[in-house]
N, C-alpha and C positions, 0 to 999 in steps of 0.2 A: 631569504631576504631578496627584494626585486632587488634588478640592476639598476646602478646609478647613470641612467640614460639624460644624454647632455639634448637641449633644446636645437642642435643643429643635427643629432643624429636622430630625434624624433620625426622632426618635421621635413628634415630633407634628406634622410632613408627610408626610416618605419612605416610610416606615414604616408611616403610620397604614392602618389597616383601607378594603380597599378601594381601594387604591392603583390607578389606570387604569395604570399601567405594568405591577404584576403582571399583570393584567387580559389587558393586551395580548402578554403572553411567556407566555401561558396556552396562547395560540391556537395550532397548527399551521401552520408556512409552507409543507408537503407537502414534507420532504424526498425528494428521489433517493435510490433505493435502489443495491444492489449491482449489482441488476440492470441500472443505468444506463447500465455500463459495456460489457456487452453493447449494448445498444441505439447507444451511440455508434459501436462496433465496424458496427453492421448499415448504418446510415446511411451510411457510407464506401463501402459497394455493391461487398461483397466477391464474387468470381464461383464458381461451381461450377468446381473442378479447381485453383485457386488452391493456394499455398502458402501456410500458414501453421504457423510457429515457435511454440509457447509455451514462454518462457525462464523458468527457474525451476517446472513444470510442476505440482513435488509429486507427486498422484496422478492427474495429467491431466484431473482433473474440468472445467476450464474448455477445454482441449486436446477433449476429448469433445462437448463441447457447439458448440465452434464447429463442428466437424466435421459432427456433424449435422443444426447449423441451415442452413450454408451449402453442405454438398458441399463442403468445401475438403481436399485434402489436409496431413494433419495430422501436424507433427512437437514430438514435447515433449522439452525438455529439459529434465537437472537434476541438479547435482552431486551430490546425498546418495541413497547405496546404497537406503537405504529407501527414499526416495520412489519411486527407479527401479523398485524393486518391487511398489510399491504402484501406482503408474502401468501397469506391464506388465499386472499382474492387472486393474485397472480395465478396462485396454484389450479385454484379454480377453472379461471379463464382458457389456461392450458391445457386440463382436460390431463394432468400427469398424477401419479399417486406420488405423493412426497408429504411426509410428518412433517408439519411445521410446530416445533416449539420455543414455550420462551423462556431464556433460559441465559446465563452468560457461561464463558469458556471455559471459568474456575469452576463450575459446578454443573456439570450438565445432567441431564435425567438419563441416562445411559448405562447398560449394563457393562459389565467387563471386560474388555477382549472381545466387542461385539463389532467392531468396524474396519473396514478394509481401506477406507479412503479416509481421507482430512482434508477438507480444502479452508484454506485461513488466508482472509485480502484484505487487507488496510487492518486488522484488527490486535496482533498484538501489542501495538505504541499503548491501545486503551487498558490495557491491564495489567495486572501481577505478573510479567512473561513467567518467573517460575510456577506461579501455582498451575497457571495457563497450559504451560507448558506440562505438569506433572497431570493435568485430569485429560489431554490429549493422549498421552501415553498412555492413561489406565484405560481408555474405552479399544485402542485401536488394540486390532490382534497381532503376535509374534509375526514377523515378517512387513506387516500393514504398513501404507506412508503415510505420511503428510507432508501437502505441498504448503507453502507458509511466504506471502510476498509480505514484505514487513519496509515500512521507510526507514533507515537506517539513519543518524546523526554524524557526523563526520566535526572534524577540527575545526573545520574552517567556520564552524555556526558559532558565533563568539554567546559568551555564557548570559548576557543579556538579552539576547534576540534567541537563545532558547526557550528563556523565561517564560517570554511575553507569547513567543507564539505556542509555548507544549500549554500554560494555563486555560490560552483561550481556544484551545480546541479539543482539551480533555484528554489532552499525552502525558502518558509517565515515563518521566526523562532517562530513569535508569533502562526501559522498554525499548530506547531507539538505538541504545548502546551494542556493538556486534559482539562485543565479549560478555555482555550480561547475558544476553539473549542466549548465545551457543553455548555458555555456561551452565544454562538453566535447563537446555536441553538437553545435555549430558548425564545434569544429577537426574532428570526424569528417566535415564534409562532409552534415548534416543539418537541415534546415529546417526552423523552428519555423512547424507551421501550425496549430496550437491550446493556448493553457495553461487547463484547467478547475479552479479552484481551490475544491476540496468543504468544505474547512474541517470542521466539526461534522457534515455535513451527513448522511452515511451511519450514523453513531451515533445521531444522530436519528432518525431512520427506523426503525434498532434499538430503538431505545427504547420507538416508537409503535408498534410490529408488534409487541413483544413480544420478538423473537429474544435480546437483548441486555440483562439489567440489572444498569448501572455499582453498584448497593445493592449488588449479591452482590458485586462485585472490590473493593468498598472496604468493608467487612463482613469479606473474608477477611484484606487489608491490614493493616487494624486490628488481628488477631489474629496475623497474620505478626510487627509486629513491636513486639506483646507477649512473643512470644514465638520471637524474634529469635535469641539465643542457642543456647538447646534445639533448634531445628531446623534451625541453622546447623551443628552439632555431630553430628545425626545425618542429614542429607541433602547437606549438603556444602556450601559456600558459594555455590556457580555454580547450585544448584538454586534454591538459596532466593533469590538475587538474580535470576535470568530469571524466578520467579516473582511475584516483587513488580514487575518491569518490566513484564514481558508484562500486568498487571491495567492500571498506569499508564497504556500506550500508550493507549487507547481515552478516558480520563479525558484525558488529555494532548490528546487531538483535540477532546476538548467545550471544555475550558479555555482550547484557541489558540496551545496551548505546541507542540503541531504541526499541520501544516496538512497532510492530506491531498489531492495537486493531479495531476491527469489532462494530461499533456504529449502529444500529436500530432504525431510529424516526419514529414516526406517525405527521401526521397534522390535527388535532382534530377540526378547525374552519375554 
């Protein structure tokens, strides 16, 4: 419960000019960037000829990268036509050997015990995390990881502002939960050997780099839904709502209401 703070302690202590607390939320704590997540992947001391999966692939850009930071053999997956495409031509362009299939995480075209890496970014909120989780396990080999950044749901997301933003962006709410999730990993037979919990921490980063500012997604918000109606009418309703969710998401990670969190398993048998 906040404290019952009286109007002469707000305005003429908390408040007052100069406050060392603003002072001190001024400072930069050097958030981790995106690129962090690479760097965790390097430290794991993945080998040249190595397999590595990216589940959920998109345009293989991150499928690319590992490829030719590590010599690894590179396979991307990913259930949406477009992306397949956009990944093929990527692939192309880059001149690297990488399988691109299409395919989602519950059922991949993949032999047994045939893979040494897993790389999984933004994608299991979109699915069954158990099954997800159980057809990750069956392809990697005894010993194999996977790294798995996942947005996490926290208390503070009240039960209707889940609703409205897991529907309009294709999230399944029991997916963002940290006890489903490690749960499902378990019964898959997968070993939890790191949880990195980023919180704000990659938005930050954004913020101070420049790449990313929340002004403009809440700037646009504001006008969204002033004029809520009118563009409900001529863009459709599922436009206008993944586009007020998708501004949220990032505001939602500064706020707490989600927690972006880096999970690490092993597959031990």
């Amino acid at each position: 419960m906040a404290p019952n703070t009286s109007v002469e302690q707000l305005y003429g202590e908390l408040w007052a000019e100069g406050s060392p607390l603003d002072h001190e939320l001024g400072q930069s704590l050097e958030p981790r960037g995106t690129d962090w997540l690479f760097e965790a992947f390097a430290a794991l001391g993945p080998q040249p000829g190595q397999v590595v999966v990216d589940v959920g692939a998109r345009d293989a850009r991150h499928t690319i990268r590992l490829v030719q930071e590590h010599g690894l053999r590179g396979i991307a997956v990913d259930p949406v036509a477009h992306h397949v495409e956009l990944a093929r031509r990527a692939v192309a362009d880059a001149g690297v050997e990488i399988d691109v299939l299409q395919a989602g995480i519950e059922s991949m075209p993949l032999d047994d015990s045939s893979v040494d890496w897993i790389w999984c970014r933004d994608v299991l909120v979109h699915v069954d995390v158990e099954r997800g989780l159980a057809e990750c396990a069956r392809i990697l080999r005894p010993g194999a990881q996977l790294l798995a950044y996942v947005t996490c749901s926290t208390d503070t997301l009240e039960p209707q502002e889940a609703e409205r933003l897991f529907s309009a962006l294709a999230v399944v709410p029991a997916s963002t939960q940290p006890a489903t999730i490690e749960r499902s990993a378990e019964r898959a037979g997968l070993t939890l050997v790191s949880r990195t919990e980023l919180g704000g921490e990659w938005r930050e980063r954004m913020i101070e780099e420049g790449s990313w500012d929340p002004k403009d997604d809440l700037l646009r918000l504001s006008r969204l839904h002033r004029r809520a109606a009118e563009l409900t009418e001529r863009y459709g309703d599922a436009a206008v709502s993944s586009d007020a969710a998708g501004r949220m998401w990032g505001v939602y990670q500064l706020l707490g209401k989600l927690r972006p969190t880096v999970y690490l398993w092993r597959r031990d048998a």
